[in-house]
SERO-4910 file (N, C-alpha, C, O; in steps of 0.05 Angstrom, whole numbers):
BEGIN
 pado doro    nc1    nc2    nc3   cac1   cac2   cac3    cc1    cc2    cc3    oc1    oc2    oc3
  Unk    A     17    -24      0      0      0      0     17     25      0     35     30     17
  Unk    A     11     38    -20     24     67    -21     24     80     10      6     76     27
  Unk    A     45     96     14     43    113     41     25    131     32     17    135      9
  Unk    A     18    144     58      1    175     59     24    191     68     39    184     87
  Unk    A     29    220     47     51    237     44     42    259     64     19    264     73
  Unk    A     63    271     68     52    296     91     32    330     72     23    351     80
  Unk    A     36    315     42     16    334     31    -15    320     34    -33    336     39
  Unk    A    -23    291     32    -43    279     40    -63    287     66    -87    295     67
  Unk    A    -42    280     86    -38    290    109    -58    321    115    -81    322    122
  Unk    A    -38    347    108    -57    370    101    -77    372     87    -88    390    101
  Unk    A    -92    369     69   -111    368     49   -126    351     78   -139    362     95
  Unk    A   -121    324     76   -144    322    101   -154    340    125   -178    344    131
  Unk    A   -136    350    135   -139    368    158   -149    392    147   -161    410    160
  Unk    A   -145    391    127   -161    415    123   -187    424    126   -196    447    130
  Unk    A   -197    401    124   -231    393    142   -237    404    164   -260    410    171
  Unk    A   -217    406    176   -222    400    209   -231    434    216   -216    453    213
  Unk    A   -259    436    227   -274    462    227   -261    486    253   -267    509    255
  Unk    A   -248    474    266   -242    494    290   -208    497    291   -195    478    284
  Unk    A   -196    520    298   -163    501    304   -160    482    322   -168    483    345
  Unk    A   -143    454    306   -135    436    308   -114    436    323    -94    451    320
  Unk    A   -118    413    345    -92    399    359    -79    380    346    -86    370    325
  Unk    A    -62    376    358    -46    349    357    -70    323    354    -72    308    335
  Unk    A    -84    323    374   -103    301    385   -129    304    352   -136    284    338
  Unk    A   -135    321    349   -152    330    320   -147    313    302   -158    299    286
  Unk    A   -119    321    310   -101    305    272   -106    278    282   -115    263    265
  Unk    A   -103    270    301    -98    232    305   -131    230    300   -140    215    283
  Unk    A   -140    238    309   -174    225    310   -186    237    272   -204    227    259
  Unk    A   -174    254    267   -177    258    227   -168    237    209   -178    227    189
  Unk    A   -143    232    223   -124    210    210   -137    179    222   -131    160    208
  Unk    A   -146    176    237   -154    144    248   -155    133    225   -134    120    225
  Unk    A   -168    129    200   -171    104    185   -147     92    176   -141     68    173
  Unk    A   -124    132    170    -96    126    155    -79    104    165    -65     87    156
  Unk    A    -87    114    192    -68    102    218    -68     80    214    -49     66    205
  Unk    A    -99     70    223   -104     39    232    -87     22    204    -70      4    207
  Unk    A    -93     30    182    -81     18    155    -48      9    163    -39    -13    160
  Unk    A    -38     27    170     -3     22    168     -1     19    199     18     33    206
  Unk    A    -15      4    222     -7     -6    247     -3    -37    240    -10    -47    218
  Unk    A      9    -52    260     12    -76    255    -23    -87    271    -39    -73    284
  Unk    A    -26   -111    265    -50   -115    277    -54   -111    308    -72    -99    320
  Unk    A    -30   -124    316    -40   -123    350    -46    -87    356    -56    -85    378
  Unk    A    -43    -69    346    -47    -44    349    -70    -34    345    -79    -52    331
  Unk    A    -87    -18    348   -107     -6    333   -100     28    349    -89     32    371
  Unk    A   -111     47    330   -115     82    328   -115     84    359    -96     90    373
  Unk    A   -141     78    368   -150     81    395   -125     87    413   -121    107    426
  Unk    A   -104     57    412    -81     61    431    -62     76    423    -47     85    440
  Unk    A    -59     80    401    -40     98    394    -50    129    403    -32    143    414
  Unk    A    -69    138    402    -76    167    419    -71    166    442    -64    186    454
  Unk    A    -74    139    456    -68    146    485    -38    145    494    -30    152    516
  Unk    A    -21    133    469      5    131    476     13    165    468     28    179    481
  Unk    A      1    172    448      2    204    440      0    229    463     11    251    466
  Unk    A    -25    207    482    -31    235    505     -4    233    528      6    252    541
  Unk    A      4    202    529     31    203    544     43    218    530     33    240    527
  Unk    A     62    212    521     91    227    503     86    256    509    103    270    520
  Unk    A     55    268    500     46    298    506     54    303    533     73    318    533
  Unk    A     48    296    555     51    303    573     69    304    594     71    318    614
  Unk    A     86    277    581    119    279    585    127    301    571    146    310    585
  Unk    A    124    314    553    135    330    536    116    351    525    109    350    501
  Unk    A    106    369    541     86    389    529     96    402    500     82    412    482
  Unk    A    116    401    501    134    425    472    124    403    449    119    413    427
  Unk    A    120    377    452    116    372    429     80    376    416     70    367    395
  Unk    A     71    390    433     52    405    418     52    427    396     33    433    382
  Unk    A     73    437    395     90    461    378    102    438    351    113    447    331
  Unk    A    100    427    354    101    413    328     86    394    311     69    378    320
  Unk    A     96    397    278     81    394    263     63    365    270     74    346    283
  Unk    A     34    364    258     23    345    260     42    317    241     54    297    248
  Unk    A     36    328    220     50    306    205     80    293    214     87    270    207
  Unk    A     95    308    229    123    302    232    116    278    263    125    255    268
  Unk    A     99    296    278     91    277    305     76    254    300     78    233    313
  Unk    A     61    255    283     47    227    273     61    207    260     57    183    260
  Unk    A     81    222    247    106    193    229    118    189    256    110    167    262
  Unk    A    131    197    274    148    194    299    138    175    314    153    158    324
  Unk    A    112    177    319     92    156    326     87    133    324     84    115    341
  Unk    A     84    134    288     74    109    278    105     98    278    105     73    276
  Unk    A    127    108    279    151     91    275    155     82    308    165     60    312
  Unk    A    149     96    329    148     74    353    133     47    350    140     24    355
  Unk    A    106     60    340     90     37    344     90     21    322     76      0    323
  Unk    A    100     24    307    112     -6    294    136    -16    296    147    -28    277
  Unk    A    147    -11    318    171    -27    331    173    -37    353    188    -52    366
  Unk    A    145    -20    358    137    -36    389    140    -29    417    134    -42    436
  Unk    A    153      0    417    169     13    434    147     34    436    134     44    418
  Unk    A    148     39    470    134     69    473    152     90    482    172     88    496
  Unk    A    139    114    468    158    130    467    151    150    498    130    148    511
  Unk    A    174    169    507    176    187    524    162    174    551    144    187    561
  Unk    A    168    151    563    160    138    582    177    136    603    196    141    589
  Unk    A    187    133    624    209    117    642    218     98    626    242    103    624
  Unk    A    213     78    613    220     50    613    250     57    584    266     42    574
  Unk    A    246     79    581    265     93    563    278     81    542    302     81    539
  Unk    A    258     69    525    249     52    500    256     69    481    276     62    468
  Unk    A    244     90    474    238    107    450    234    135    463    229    136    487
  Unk    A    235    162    446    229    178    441    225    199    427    243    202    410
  Unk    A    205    217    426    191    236    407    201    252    416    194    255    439
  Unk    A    217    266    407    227    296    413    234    324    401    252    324    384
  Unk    A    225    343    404    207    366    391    244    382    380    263    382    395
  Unk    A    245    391    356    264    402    334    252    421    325    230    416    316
  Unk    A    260    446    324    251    465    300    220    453    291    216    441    270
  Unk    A    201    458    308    180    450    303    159    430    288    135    431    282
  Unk    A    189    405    282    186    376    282    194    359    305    207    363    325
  Unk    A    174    331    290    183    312    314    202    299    315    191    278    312
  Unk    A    228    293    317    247    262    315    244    243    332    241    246    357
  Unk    A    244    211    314    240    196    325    273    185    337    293    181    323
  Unk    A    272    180    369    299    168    370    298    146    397    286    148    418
  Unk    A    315    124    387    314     99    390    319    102    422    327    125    428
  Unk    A    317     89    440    324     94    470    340     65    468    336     47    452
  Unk    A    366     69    496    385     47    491    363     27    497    358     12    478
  Unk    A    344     22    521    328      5    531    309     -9    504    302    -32    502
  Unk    A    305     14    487    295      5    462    308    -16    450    298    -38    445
  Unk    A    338     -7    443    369    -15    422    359    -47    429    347    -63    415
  Unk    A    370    -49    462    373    -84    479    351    -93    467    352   -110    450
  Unk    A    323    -79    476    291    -98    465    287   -107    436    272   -126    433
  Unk    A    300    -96    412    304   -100    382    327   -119    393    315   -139    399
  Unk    A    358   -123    399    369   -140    395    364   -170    404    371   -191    394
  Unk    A    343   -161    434    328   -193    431    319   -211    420    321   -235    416
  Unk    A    307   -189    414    265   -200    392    289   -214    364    276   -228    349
  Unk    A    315   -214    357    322   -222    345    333   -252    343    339   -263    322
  Unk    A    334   -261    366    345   -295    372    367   -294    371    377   -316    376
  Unk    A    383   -278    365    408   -281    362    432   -283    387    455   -293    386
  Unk    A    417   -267    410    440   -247    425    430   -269    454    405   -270    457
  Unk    A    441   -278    465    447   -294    486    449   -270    508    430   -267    523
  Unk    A    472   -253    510    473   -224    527    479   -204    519    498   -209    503
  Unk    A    471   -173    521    477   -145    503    469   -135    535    452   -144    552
  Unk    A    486   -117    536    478    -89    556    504    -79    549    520    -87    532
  Unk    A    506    -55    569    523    -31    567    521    -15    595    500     -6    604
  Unk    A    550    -13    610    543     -3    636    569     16    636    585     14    617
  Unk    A    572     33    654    584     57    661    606     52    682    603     37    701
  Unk    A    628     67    677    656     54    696    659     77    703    656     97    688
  Unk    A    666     78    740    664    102    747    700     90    765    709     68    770
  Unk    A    713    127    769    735    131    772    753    107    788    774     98    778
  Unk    A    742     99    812    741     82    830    731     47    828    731     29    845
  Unk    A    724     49    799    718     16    801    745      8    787    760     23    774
  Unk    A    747    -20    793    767    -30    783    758    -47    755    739    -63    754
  Unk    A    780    -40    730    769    -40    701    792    -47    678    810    -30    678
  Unk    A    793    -59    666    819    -65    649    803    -77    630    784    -91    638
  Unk    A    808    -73    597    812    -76    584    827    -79    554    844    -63    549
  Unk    A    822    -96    538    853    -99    511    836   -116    487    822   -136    487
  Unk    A    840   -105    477    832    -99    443    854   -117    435    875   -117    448
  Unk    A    849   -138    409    868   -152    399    858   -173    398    834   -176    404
  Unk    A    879   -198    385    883   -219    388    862   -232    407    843   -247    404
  Unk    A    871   -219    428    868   -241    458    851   -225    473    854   -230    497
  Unk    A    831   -204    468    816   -185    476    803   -190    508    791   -211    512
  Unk    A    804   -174    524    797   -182    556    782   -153    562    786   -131    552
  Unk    A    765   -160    577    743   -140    592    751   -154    621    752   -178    626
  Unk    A    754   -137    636    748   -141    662    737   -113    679    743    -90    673
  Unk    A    719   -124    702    698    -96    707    700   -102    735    703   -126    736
  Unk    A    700    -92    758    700    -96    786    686    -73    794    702    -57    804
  Unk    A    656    -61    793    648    -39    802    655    -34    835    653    -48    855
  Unk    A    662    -11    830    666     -3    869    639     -2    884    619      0    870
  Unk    A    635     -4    908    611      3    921    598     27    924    575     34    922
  Unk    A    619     40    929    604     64    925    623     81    903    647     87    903
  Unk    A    603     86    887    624    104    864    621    129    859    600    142    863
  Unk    A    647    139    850    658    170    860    648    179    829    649    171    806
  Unk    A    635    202    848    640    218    822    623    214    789    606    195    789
  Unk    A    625    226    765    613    213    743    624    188    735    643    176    743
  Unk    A    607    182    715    625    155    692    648    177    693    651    200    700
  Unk    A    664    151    681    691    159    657    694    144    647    714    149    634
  Unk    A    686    118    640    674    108    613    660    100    606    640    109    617
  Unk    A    654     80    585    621     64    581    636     47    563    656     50    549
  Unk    A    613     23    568    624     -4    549    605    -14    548    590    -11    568
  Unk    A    594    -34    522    570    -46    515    587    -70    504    609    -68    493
  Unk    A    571    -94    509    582   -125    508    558   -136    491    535   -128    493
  Unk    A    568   -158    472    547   -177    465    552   -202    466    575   -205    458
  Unk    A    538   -228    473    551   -242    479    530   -273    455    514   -289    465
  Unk    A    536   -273    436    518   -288    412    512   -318    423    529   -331    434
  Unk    A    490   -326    418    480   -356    420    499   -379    408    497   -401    419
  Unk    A    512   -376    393    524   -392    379    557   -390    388    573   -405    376
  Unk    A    570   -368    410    583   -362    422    604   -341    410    626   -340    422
  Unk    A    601   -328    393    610   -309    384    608   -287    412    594   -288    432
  Unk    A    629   -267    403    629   -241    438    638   -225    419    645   -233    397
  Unk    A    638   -191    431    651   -176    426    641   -147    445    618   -143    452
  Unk    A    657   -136    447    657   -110    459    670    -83    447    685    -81    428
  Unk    A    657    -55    472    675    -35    448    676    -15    487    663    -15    507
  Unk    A    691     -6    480    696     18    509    693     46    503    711     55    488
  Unk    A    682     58    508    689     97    501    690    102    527    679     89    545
  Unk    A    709    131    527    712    140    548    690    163    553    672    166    536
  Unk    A    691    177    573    666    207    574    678    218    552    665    220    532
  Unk    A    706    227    552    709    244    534    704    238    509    698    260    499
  Unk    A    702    221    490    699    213    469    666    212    463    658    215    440
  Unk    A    647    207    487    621    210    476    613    236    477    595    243    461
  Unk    A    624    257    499    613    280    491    621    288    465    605    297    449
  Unk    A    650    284    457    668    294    429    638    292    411    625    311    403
  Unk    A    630    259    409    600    256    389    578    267    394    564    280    378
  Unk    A    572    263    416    545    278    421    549    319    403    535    328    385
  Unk    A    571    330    417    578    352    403    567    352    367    551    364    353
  Unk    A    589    328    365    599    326    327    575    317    322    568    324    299
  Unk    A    554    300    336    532    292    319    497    295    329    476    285    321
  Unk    A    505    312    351    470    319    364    471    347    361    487    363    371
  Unk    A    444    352    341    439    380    341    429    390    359    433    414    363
  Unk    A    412    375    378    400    367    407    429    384    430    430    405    443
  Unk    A    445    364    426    461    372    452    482    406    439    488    425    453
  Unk    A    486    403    414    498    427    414    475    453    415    486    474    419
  Unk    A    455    453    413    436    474    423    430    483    454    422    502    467
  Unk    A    438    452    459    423    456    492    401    454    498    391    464    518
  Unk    A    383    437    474    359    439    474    351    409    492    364    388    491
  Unk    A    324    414    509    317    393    525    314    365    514    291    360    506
  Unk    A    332    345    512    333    315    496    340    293    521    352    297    542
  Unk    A    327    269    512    351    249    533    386    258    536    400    249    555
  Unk    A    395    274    518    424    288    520    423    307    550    446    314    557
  Unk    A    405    314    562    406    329    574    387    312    605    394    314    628
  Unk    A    372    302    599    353    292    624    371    263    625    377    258    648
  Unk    A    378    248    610    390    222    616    411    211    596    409    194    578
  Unk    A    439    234    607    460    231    597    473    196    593    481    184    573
  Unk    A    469    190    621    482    157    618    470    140    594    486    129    579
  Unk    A    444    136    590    428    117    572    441    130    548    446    115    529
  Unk    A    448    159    547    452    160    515    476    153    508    482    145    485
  Unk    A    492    155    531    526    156    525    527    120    522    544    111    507
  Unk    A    508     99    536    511     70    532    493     65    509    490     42    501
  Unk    A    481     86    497    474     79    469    488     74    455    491     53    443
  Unk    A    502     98    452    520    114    429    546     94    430    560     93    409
  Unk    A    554     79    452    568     58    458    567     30    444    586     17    436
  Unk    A    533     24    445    520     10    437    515      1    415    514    -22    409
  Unk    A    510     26    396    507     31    365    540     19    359    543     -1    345
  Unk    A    557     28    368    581     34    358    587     -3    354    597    -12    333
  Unk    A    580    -16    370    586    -49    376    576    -62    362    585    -84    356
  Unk    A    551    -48    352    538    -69    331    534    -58    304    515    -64    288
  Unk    A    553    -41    300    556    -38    281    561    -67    261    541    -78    250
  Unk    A    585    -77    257    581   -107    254    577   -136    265    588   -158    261
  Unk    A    555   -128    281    541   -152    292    524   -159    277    516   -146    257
  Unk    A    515   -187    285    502   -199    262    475   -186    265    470   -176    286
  Unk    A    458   -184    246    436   -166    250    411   -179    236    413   -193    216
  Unk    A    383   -170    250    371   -190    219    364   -162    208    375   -141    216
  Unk    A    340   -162    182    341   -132    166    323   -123    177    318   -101    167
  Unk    A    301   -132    200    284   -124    212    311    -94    231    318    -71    225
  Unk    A    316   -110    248    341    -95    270    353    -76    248    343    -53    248
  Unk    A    370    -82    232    380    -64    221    362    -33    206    366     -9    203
  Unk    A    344    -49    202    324    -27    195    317      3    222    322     27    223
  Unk    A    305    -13    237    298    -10    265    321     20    272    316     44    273
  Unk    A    345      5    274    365     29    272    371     50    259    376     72    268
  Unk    A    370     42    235    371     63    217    358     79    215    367    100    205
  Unk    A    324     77    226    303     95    232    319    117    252    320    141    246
  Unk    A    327    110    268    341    129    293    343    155    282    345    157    258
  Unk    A    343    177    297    341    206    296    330    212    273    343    225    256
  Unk    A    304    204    269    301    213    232    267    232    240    250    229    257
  Unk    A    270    251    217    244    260    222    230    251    193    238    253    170
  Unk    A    206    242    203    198    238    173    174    255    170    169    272    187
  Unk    A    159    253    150    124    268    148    100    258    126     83    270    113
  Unk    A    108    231    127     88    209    123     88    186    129    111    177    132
  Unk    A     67    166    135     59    144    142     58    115    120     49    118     97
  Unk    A     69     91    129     59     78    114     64     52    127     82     52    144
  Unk    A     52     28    120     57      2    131     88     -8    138     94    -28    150
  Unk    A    104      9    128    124      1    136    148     20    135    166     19    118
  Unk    A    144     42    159    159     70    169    185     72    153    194     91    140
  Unk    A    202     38    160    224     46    149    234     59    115    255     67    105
  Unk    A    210     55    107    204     61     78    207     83     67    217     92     46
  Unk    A    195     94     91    193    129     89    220    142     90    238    138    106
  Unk    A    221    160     65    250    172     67    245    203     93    227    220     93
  Unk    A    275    201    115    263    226    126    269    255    115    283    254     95
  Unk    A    263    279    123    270    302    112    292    309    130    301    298    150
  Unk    A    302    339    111    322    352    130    308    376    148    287    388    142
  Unk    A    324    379    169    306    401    174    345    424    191    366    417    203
  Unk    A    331    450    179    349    470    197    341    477    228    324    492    237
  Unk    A    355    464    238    353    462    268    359    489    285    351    493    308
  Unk    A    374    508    272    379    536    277    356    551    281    349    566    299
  Unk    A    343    544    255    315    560    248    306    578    281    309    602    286
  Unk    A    294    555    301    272    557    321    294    556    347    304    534    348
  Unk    A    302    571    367    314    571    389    302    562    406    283    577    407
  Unk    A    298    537    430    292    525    440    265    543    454    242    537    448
  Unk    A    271    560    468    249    579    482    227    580    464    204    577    474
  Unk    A    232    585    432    209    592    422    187    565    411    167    566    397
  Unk    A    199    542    423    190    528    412    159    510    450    148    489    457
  Unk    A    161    535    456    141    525    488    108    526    478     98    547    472
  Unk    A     93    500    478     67    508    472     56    530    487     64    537    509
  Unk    A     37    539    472     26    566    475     -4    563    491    -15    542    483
  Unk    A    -18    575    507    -42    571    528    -58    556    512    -70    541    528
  Unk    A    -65    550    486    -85    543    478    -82    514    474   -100    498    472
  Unk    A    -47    507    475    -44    482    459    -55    472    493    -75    458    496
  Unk    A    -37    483    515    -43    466    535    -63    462    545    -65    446    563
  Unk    A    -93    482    536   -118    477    553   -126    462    538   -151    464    539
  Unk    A   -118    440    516   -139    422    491   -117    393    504   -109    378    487
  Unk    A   -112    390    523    -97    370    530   -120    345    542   -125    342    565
  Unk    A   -130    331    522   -151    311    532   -140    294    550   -116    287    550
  Unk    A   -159    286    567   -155    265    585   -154    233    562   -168    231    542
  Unk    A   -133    210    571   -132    187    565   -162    176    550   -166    170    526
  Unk    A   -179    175    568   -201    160    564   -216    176    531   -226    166    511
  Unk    A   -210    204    540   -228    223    514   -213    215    494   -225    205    475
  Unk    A   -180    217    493   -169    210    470   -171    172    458   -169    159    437
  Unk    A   -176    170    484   -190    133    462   -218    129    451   -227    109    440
  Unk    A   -227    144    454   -253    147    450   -278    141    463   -301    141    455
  Unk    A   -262    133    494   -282    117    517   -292    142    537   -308    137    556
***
């Protein structure tokens, strides 16, 4: 099935007789939706995962319908909810788009669902634990966390440990993930509010994470999955990864100006109104 394009998208809304929320567009769009969810899904839950993410994140009312609805439908066809504790996924508000971006808790739950991975995590070495590792030939990790630990990380390391007994690991230090975060989050070089900023550790054992499986074995589901990461898109279709994303100038909108405005926050439905119960 052809996607619905983010010009589709407007022309529908155009209907919509009063100004439109966020919540407008999902309940305009329901048929589009239900089309490109996987079955166990239907519209209904996806609004209520919509009114979460909202209210973890009021700013993402300041952005576009179409960009928050692809952001969406790419959690929920991976299975991951976004802007939650369980720090799976999230929607997070850009120059008045949405980006969808993978949460490490997410990364581990895709490398499961794959059969492949026997053990994957990624944990944080602080000044005081005792830690050695060597690259090579004869490659060794050893980790002794202290009891009580001083101070921040100063490094991070993510392990995989394959069913069939394949291993491998990778180490970064702090300094080396901020160096990326800098070189590759438009997020953290703005200073704009992201997991870069509320939950430094998960991103720095992402970015750790990514880096390890880079050539791990992957199936094209997973690999897909990833590649979605930080993307904004602004159409829907049975299968997100499909969707090519846009660019967007991140300069454009300075973080301040991007705060919903009184109106977005008094149309903030309760759960039950946005499922339709």
């Amino acid at each position: 099935m052809a996607s619905v394009t983010g010009e589709d998208v407007k022309n529908k809304l155009k209907k919509v007789d009063k100004p439109a929320t966020i919540f407008d567009f999902i309940e305009r769009m329901k048929p589009e939706i239900q089309r490109a969810l996987p079955k166990h899904l239907d519209a209904d839950r996806i609004a209520r995962i919509a009114v979460t993410a909202i209210r973890m994140n009021p700013k993402l009312q300041s952005c576009t319908a179409e960009s928050f609805i692809a952001a969406l439908m790419q959690c929920s066809q991976l299975g991951l909810e976004p802007n939650t504790p369980l720090g799976q996924a999230y929607i997070i508000p850009y120059a008045r788009e949405a980006q969808f971006q993978l949460g490490y808790k997410g990364l581990i739950d895709l490398a499961h669902r794959t059969g492949e991975y026997r053990t994957i995590f990624a944990m944080e070495v602080y000044a005081n634990d005792e830690f050695e590792f060597e690259y090579g030939l004869e490659p060794k990790l050893v980790h002794k966390p202290a009891e009580e630990p001083e101070g921040e990380p100063v490094k991070y390391y993510a392990v995989y440990h394959l069913k069939n007994g394949g291993r491998e690991f990778r180490v970064w230090s702090r300094k080396k993930i901020l160096q990326h975060a800098a070189k590759y989050s438009q997020a953290f070089q703005k200073g704009i509010t992201s997991p870069w900023k509320t939950d430094f550790d998960s991103m720095a054992k992402k970015t750790v994470l990514k880096d390890l499986l880079k050539y791990a074995p992957k199936s094209v589901e997973f690999a897909r999955a990833i590649a979605m990461d930080e993307t904004i898109k602004k159409e829907i279709a049975p299968d997100m990864s499909e969707v090519p994303p846009i660019d967007v100038d991140f300069s454009v909108v300075p973080e301040q100006e991007a705060e919903p405005n009184e109106a977005n926050e008094a149309v903030l439905p309760e759960e039950s109104a946005a499922a339709g119960g």
